[in-house]
C-alpha positions as CSV (number, residue, x, y, z in Angstrom):
1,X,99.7,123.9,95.0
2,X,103.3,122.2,94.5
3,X,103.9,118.7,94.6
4,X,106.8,116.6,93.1
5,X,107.2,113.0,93.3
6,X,110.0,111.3,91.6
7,X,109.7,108.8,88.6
8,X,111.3,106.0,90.8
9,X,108.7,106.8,93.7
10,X,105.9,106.3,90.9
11,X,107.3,103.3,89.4
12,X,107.1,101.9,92.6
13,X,103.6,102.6,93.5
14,X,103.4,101.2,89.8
15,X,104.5,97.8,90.9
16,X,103.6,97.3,94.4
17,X,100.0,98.6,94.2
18,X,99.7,97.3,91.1
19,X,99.0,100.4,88.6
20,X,98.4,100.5,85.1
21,X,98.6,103.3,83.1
22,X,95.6,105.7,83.2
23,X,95.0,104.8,86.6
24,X,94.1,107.9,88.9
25,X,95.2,107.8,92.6
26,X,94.1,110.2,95.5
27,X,97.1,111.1,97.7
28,X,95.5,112.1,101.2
29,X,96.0,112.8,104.7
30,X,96.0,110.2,106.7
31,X,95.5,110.4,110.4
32,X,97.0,107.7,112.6
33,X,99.0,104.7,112.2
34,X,100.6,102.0,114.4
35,X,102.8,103.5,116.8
36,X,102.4,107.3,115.9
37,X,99.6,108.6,115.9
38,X,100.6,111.5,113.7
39,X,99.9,112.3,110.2
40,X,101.0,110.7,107.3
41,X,100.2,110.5,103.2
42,X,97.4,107.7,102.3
43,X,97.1,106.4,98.6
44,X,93.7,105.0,97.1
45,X,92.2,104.4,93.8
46,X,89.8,106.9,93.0
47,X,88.6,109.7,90.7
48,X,89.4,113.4,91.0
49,X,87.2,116.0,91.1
50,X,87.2,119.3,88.5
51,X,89.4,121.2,91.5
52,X,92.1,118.7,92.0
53,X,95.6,119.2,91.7
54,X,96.9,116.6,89.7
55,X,100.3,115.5,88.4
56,X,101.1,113.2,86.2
57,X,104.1,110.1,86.1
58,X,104.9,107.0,84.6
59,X,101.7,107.2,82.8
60,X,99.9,107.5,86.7
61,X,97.6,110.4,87.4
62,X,98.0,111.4,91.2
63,X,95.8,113.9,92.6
64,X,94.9,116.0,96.0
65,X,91.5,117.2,96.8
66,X,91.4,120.6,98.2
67,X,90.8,119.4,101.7
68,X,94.4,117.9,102.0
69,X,96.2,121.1,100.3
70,X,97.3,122.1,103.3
71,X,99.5,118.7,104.0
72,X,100.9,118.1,100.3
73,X,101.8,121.4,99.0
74,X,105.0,121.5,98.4
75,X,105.6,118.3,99.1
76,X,108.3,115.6,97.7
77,X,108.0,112.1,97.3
78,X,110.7,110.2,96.3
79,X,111.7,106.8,96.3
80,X,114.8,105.8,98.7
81,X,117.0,102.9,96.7
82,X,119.2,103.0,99.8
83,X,116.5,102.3,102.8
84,X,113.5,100.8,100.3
85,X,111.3,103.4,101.2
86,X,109.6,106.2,100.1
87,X,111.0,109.1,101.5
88,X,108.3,112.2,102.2
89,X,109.6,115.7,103.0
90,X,108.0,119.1,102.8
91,X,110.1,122.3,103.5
92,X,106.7,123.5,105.2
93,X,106.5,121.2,108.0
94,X,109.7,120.5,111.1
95,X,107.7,117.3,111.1
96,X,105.3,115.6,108.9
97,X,104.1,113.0,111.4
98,X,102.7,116.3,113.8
99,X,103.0,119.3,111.6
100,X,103.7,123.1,112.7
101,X,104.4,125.3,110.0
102,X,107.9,126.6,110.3
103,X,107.5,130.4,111.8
């Protein structure tokens, strides 16, 4: 399992959630959403488990259970100055809203 997400991406979950350090969040996959329909990554505050990938930033532990490896590995997560998004991307997937690996 490979994930990356930027120090700016983290410092913004940092302040917009708001996080403190030693917090743990739960990236996941989240199914649905106004408009799409498709896949995307939910956040929550939670605890991980002894199997969890976790990553640490900014003094924020994020983790993936096992049941949402196959959406966030190799994964990035960065945060988009430009736009004032996050931006998601992962090599894996044409599309992350409806993914099909790429043959």
């Amino acid at each position: 399992m490979q994930l990356t997400i930027t120090d700016s991406a983290a410092l913004l979950y940092k302040k917009e959630i708001p996080l403190y350090d030693g917090d743990t969040i739960r990236l996941y996959v989240r199914v649905g959403g106004v408009g799409s329909g498709g896949f995307s990554v939910g956040i929550m505050k939670d605890l991980p488990t002894d199997t969890s990938f976790k990553i640490q930033k900014q003094g924020i532990t994020f983790f993936v259970t096992e049941d949402d490896f196959w959406y966030l590995d190799g994964m990035t997560i960065q945060y988009d100055e430009d736009t004032g998004y996050l931006d998601f991307s992962n090599p894996r997937f044409s599309q992350l809203d409806h993914p099909e690996k790429h043959v």
